[in-house]
C-alpha positions in Angstrom: 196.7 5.6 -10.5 197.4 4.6 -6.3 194.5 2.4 -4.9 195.0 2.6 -1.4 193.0 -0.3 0.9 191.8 -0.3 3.6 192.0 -3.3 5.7 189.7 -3.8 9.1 191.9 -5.5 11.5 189.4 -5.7 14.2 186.5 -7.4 14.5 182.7 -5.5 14.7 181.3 -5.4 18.3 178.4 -4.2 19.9 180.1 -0.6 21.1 182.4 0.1 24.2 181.1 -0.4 27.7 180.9 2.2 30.4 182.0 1.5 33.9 180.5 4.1 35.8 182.1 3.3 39.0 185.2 5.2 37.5 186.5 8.5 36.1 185.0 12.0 38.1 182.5 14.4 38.7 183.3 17.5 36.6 180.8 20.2 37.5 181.9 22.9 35.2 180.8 21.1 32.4 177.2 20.7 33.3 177.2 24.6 34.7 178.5 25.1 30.7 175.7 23.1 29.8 173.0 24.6 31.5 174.2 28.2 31.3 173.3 28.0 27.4 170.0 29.2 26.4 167.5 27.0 25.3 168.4 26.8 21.7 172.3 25.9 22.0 171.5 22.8 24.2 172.4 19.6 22.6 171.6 16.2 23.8 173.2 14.5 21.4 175.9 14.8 18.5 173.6 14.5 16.0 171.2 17.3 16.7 174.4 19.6 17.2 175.3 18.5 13.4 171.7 19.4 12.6 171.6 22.6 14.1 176.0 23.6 13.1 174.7 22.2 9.0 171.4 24.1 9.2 172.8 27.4 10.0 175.7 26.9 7.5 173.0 26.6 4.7 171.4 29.3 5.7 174.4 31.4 6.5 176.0 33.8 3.2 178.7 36.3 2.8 178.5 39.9 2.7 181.0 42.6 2.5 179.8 45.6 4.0 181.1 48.9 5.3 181.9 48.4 9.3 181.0 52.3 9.2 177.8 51.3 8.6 176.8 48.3 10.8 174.2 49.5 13.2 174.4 47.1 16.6 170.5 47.0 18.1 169.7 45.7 21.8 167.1 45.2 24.1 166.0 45.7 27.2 163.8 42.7 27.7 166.5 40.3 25.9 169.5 41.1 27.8 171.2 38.1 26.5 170.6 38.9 23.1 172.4 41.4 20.5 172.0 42.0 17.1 173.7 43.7 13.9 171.5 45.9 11.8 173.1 45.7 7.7 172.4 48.0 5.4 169.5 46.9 3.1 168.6 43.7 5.5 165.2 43.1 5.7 165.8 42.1 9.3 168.5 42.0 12.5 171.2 39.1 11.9 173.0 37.6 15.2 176.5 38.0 14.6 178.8 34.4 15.6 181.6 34.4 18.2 184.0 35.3 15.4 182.2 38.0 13.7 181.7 39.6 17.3 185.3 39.6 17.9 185.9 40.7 14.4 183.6 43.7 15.2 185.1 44.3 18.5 188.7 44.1 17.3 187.3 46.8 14.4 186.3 49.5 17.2 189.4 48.5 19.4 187.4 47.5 22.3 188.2 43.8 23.8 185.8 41.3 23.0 186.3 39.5 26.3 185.3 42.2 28.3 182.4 43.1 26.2 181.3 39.6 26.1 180.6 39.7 30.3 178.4 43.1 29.3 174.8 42.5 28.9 173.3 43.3 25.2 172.0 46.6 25.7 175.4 48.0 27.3 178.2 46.3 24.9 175.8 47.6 21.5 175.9 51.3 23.5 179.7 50.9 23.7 180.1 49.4 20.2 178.0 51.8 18.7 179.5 54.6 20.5 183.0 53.6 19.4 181.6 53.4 15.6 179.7 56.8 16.1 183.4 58.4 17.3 185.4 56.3 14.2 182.9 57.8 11.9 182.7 61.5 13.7 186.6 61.8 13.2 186.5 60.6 9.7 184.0 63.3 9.1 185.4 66.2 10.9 189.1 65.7 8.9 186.9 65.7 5.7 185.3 69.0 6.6 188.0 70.6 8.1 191.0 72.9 6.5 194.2 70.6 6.0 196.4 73.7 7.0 196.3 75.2 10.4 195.9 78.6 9.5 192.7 78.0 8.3 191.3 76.9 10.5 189.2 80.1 12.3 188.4 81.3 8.8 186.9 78.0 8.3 185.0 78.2 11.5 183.7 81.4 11.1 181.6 81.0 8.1 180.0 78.1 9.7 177.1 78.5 11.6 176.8 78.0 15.3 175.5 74.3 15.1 177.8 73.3 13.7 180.6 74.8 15.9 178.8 73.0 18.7 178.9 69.9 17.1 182.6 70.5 16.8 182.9 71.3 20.4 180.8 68.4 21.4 182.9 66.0 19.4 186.2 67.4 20.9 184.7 67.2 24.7 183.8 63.6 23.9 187.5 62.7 22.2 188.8 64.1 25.6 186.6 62.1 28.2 188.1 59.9 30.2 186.8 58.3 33.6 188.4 54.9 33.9 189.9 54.4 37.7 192.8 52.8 37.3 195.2 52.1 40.4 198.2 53.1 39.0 197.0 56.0 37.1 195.4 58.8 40.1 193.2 61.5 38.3 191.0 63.0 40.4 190.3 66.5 38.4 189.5 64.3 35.2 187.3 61.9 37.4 185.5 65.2 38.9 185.0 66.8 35.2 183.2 63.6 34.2 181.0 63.6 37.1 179.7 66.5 36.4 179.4 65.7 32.4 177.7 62.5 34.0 175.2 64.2 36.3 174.6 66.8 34.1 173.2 64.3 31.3 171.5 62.3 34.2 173.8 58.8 33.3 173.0 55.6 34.9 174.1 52.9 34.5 171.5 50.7 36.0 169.0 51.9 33.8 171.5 51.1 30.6 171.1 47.3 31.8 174.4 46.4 33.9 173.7 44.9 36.7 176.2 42.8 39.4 177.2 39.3 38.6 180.0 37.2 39.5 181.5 37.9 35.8 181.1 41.8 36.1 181.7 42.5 39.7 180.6 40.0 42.9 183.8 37.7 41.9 186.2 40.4 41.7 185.6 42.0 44.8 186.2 40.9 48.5 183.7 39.3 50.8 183.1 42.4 52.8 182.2 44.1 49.9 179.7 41.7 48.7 177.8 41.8 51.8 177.9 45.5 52.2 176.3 45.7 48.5 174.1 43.0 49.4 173.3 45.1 52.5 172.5 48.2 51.1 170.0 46.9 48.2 168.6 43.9 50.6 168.9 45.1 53.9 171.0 43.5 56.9 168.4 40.5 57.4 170.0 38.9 53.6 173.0 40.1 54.5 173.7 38.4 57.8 172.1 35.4 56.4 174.8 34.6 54.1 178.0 36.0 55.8 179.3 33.2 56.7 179.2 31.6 53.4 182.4 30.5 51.6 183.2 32.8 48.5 182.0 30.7 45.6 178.9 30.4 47.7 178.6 33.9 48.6 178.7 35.0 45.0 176.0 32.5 44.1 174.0 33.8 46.8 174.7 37.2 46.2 173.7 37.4 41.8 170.6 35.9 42.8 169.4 38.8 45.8 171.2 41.8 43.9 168.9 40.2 40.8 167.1 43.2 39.4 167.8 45.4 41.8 169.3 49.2 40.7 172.5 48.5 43.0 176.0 50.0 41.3 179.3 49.9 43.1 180.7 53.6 44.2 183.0 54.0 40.9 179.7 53.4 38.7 177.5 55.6 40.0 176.5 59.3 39.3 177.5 61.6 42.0 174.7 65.2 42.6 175.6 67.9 41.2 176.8 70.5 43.5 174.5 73.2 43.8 176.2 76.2 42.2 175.7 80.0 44.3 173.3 82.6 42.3 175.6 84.6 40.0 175.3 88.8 41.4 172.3 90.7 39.8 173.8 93.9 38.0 171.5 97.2 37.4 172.2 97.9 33.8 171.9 101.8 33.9 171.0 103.5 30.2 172.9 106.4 29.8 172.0 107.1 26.1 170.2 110.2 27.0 173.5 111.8 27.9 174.9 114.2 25.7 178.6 112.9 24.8 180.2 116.6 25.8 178.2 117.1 28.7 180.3 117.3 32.2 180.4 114.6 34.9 179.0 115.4 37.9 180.3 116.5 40.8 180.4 113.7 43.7 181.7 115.7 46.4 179.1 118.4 45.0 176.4 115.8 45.2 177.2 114.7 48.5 177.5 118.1 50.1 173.7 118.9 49.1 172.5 115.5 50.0 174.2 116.3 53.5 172.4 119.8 54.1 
């Protein structure tokens, strides 16, 4: 057996001392600090061990199906998202890594979806899960041989045809602008699947911060987004702001209000002309051997 001592080569004191004339100001860390919510702010080591040990005894291990994970938002908690298991009595919060576990499952990136609020990232989560599943249904349902495939069809009824249809539509959407990528009769398809089912994104929760869109955009189009939901009295006020500022400024006026930028919103629906009236004419009464009649014959008496 080793027995391994430990010697103390220096002396017990009463703790370090703090010079507070030196070292820096380090704002980041603060905004960090107060950006958490209420319940992740720690004023001391020892209530973050509390609070990390607590949740670890309360915390177990489940292996479910990710098919069947249901994610649940709301609107009055944007902040806050939720996984729905099967046979759970109630919502658990899923942890930085079981998010990104999730995420990385649906192939979406968790980074971006992290900047979403709650109600928009479970729509997109849950969409991605709904199309996973859909595909994993349809290739169980349909004919593994291509020939087959109408036969197959035909004896089904027209539900679910549509819900073939649909499934294929949504497989084949695609309305991400992308700068090197121009596709303007794809974008023009979706805005017409948008407008048709009335889409807004306002009203799914996103609305312009300085993670989703005021920091990633220029000055002049802050202000003319500012501008537009605000009017040119806020506007003018802080145009000559530095950037950082502006930002600032501009999360807290565009705050609750319904403003999207141009490649978010839904664009009318173009008002289609009235399709040509036809006179259906019932000519059952006609014998089939009967003669046609004559035109010129009819137009000669119609002239006298």
């Amino acid at each position: 057996m080793t027995v391994i001592e430990i010697m103390n080569g220096r002396p017990e004191s009463d703790g370090y001392k703090v010079d507070v004339s030196r070292g820096g100001h380090n704002g980041r860390v603060s905004y960090e600090w107060f950006s958490r919510p209420d319940d992740e702010r720690y004023l001391s080591l020892s209530d973050l061990y509390a609070s990390v040990k607590g949740r670890a005894v309360r915390s177990k291990t489940r292996t479910v199906e990710s098919a069947a994970i249901r994610v649940e938002a709301h609107r009055d908690d944007p902040e806050k998202l939720a996984l729905v298991l099967p046979d759970a009595e109630t919502p658990v919060a899923p942890t930085h890594w079981s998010f990104g576990q999730l995420a990385s499952l649906v192939g979406a990136p968790a980074a971006y979806l992290r900047q979403l609020p709650a109600p928009l990232a479970g729509i997109n989560l849950q969409y991605v899960q709904s199309i996973d599943l859909g595909i994993e249904t349809w290739a169980g349902n349909l004919p593994k041989e291509p020939e087959d495939l109408w036969d197959v069809l035909a004896e089904w009824d027209s539900d679910s045809r549509d819900a073939l249809f649909a499934h294929c539509v949504a497989m084949t959407v695609n309305a991400v602008q992308e700068p090197h990528y121009r596709k303007p009769r794809q974008i023009a398809h979706a805005d017409v699947l948008a407008g048709t089912l009335g889409l807004d994104m306002a009203k799914v929760g996103w609305t312009p911060t300085a993670d989703s869109y005021l920091g990633r955009v220029t000055k002049a189009q802050i202000l003319a987004a500012v501008r537009e939901a605000r009017g040119d009295k806020d506007a003018d006020r802080i145009a000559g702001f530095k950037k950082p500022d502006m930002v600032e400024a501009a999360e807290e006026l565009l705050a609750g209000s319904d403003c999207l930028p141009e490649p978010l919103r839904t664009p009318p629906l173009v008002e289609q002309p009235d399709e040509p009236e036809f006179e259906i004419v019932d000519d059952g009464d006609i014998a089939p051997d009967a003669e046609p009649a004559d035109d010129k014959a009819v137009a000669l008496e119609a002239a006298e």
